[in-house]
Steps between C-alpha positions, in 0.01 A plus 500: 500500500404833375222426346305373844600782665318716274218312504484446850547930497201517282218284706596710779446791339190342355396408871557869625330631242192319555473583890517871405227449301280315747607735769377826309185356383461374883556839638324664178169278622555585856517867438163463260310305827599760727387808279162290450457481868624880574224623215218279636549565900575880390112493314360302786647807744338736317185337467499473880596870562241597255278302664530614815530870379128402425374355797634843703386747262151347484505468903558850497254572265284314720532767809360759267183333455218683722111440513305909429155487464480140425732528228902321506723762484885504408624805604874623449634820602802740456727125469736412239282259250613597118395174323201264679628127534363276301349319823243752556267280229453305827325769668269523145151537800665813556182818464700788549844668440671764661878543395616865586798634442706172475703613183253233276630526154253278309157305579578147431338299216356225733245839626275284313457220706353699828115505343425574843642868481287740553762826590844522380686817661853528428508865482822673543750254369732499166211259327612566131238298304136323537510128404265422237405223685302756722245478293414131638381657828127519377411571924759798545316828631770732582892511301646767693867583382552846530880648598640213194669549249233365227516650165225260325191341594432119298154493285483176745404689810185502356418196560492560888129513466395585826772830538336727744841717564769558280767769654834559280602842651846604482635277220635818324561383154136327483358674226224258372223216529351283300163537383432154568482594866188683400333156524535499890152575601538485882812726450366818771801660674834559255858719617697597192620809684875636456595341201561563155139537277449737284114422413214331703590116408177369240425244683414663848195670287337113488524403847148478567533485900808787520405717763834661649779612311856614579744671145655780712841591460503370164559692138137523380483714252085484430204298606292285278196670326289246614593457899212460528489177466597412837157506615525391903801686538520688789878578610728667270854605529678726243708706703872590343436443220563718122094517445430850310157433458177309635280302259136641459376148583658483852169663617279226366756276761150489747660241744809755578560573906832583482702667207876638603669728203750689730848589347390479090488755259146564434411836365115442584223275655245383275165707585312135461659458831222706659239200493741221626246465848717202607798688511604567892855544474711619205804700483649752248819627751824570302336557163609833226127556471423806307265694744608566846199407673529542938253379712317691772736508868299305732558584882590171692440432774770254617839411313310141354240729336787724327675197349193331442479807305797497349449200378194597301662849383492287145241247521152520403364802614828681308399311206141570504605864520782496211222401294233762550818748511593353126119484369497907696815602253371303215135698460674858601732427207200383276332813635742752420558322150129574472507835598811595261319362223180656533693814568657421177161426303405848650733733350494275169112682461656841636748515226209363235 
């Protein structure tokens, strides 16, 4: 009698045993199908919210599009924009951008696929590098990016072929270029002002078409001894700058309108200087130079005239007259030298 009683104890434990397995691996698959259908309507969320994240940004995109001047324009101003959706590719006709002061921090790598762009302003941002890709925008005439925070141009902005403008003021710790960009040959109007270069950059001596220049407010120390290179230059800015001296060769610079030295540390003006014709405007204000040369008082007329005045008080006409002052000193000095040795040749045959 025993002995069925145990075995009838052990099938029913048997039995028990094998519903708790089929009841765990039950709820074991049921917990699997649930996490499999949390995951993939979780990833089909986000690909809607993404998706229509997308669809608003590029609508709002879209009511910064204007026409100027025949061209399509996306203008942005003084709005919150630090990274440019990815959906702006779709507006790749785009001609012309002007982002301002939208806290920007990069140019996006698809910049290559708007071939159409012909301007690309995002001055005054926190733009921290050019893209090489940049370089792909063979029909780009004006890259205009000062108030950044750039401290390196890519070799690949060179291949921007048909670069008219290039402006890169106030990037502070800018301190180079490349020499490739010297290959730009419709390069004509470039702003390296207020940053950090310590020499005229190599390849700014082999644009062929350079005609206005902006390095004040840099750390020059010197100018190239052959400037004059820059043959249809007319504009040039060197004001605050650490320049001690002007290169002989500056006078041979026969295209030069405009040249602005205020606030260096020249000691003297080159007395080549006297035949630059084109020369209309230069000024020398704010210089240690070593004769103290004052230009006749003029009577004005009317307050205009006086700071029209003022405003000349070191400009050409002060120049002109340092010079003839400097070549004045230079022959009574060469005079009196004369003088003190024929004096001295004189009582040499006195004494023989």
């Amino acid at each position: 009698m025993m002995v069925g009683v145990v075995v009838a104890c052990s099938s029913v434990s048997s039995i028990k045993a094998l519903w708790e397995t089929r009841i765990r691996r039950r709820r074991e698959e049921h917990e699997e199908e649930h996490k499999r259908r949390t995951t993939r309507g979780g990833a089909t969320g986000r690909l809607g919210v993404g998706l229509w994240e997308d669809r608003a940004a590029l609508a709002r995109l879209k009511q910064k599009l204007e026409t100027e001047d025949g061209r399509l324009v996306l203008r942005i101003e003084q709005e919150e924009w630090k990274v440019l959706p990815g959906c702006l590719i779709q507006l790749s006709q785009v001609q012309e951008w002007q982002i301002h002061r939208t806290g920007l921090l990069k140019i996006p790598h698809f910049i290559s696929s708007f071939q159409n762009l012909l301007v690309l302003d995002l001055s005054r941002n926190g733009v921290a590098e050019i893209p090489k890709q940049i370089g792909k925008l063979t029909r780009l005439r004006e890259l205009l990016l000062s108030y950044n925070r750039i401290p390196f141009v890519p070799a690949e902005l060179s291949g921007c072929e048909s670069l008219e403008r290039l402006e890169l003021a106030m990037n502070r710790d800018l301190n180079e270029l490349p020499d490739q960009l010297g290959t730009l040959s419709r390069l004509q109007h470039v702003d390296l002002s207020m940053n950090d270069f310590s020499c005229l950059p190599a390849c700014l001596l082999a644009l062929p078409a350079l005609e206005w220049l902006d390095m004040g407010g840099n750390c020059l120390h010197h100018l190239p001894e052959d400037i004059h290179r820059m043959e249809v230059l007319h504009t040039l800015w060197l004001q605050r700058n650490e320049l001690e001296k002007l290169p002989e060769n500056i006078a041979r610079m026969r295209s030069l309108d405009t040249l602005v030295l205020s606030s260096n540390r020249l000691r003297d003006i080159p007395p080549l200087m006297e035949g630059m014709s084109s020369l209309r405007f230069v000024n020398f204000r704010d210089n240690p130079l070593t004769l103290d040369v004052t230009l006749p008082s003029r009577k004005a007329v009317a307050e205009e005239e006086e700071e029209e005045d003022d405003r000349e008080m070191f400009g050409k006409e002060f120049m002109l007259m340092y010079i003839q002052e400097a070549r004045k000193r230079a022959y009574a000095v060469l005079n009196v030298h004369c003088v003190n040795q024929s004096d001295g040749e004189s009582d040499d045959e006195s004494s023989a």
